[in-house]
Phi, psi and omega in degrees: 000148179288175190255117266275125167267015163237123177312305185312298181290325215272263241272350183257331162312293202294326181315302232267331177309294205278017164242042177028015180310330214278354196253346148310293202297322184263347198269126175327188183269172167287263246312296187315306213278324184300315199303291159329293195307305183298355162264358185246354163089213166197030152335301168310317196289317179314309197288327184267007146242041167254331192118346173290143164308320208242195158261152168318102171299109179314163156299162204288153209279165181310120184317168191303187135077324181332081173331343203253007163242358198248145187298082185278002140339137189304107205280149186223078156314292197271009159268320180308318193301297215288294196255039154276305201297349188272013183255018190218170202299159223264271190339337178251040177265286182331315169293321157317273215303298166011283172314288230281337198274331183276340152298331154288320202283348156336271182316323182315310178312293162313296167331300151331318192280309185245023176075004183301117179317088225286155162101032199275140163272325197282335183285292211316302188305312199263008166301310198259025143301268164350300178308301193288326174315307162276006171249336159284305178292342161078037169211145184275159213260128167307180213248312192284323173317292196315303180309298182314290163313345156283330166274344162287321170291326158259027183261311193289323187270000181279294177008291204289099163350288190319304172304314181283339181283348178326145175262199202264337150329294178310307180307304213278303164279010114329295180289304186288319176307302177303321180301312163281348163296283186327286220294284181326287184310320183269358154271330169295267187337334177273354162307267217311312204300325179289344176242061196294165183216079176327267187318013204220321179323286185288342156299329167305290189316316186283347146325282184303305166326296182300340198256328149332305218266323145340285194285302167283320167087024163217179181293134200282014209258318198238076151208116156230146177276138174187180201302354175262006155109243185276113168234185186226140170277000000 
């Protein structure tokens, strides 16, 4: 992945890595992470306490352009932005917000990039599954992996009652917040990978964990991402 353009958050992240802080700070609000969660149902959980391997296979997903997966709300970049950034100490917000808004604009770049429908909630989620998934496992999520795992988060969130009823205020910080974590967590990491840090390392990662395990509601030891998207071991 290129590489993040702003220098100023990547050194108030490593501050924040190396006082071990990070895994409050870089992790969604709980409000985001319940929300995620409550829109994503609990399939994986269910499924590993029928005795399955896998999570359920969705139904087949909503055509690109599908309203019933797409944020159609008005975009608020820099509210969204701001209050990911308040999790982090108040000299250092204004840089934050920075980070999370050129990591969407990032991301926008990757929807292009993988033909992806823009304003996808169902994309955002698993960007930001992914983002974290590979920032904890310390390897990138293949492109084809990445494709799978979006049609399943939007076959689970066309599904879900909660989601449909979300107004569109909601979708639309939902669909941006996610989108700039994962993006985030998953350009940072390729830093630490061109730059190692042990100690800065291992504080990320337990980053990607809380925020994962937050966001799904299992443990990150028993998820992998492959070509059938999310599963449970």
């Amino acid at each position: 992945m290129p590489r993040f353009p702003c220098r100023a958050a990547l050194a108030v992240l490593a501050l924040a890595l190396a006082c071990g802080a990070a895994t409050a700070q870089v992790a969604p609000s709980l409000s985001l992470a319940e929300q995620m969660r409550s829109m994503l149902g609990t399939p994986p959980a269910a499924a590993a306490a029928a005795g399955g391997k896998t999570a359920p296979t969705p139904a087949p997903p909503p055509a690109a352009g599908s309203a019933s997966v797409i944020a159609g709300g008005p975009a608020q970049l820099r509210q969204s932005a701001t209050e990911l950034a308040q999790r982090f100490p108040a000299a250092h917000r204004a840089a934050m917000t920075q980070a999370f808004e050129e990591s969407f604009a990032f991301w926008q770049k990757l929807e292009t990039q993988l033909g992806l429908a823009p304003n996808d909630v169902g994309a955002a989620t698993a960007a930001f599954i992914a983002g974290n998934y590979a920032a904890f496992m310390q390897q990138q999520v293949p492109d084809e992996d990445f494709k799978a795992l979006v049609a399943q988060m939007r076959g689970l969130l066309a599904r879900n009652p909660g989601f449909g009823q979300a107004s569109p205020a909601a979708r639309r910080t939902m669909y941006e917040q996610l989108a700039m974590v994962g993006t985030f967590m998953a350009v940072y990491r390729e830093q630490l990978k061109a730059r190692p840090n042990p100690a800065e390392e291992v504080n990320f990662r337990n980053a990607a964990k809380a925020n994962l395990e937050a966001g799904i509601g299992l443990a990150v030891e028993r998820i992998q991402i492959g070509p059938q998207g999310l599963i449970v071991r």
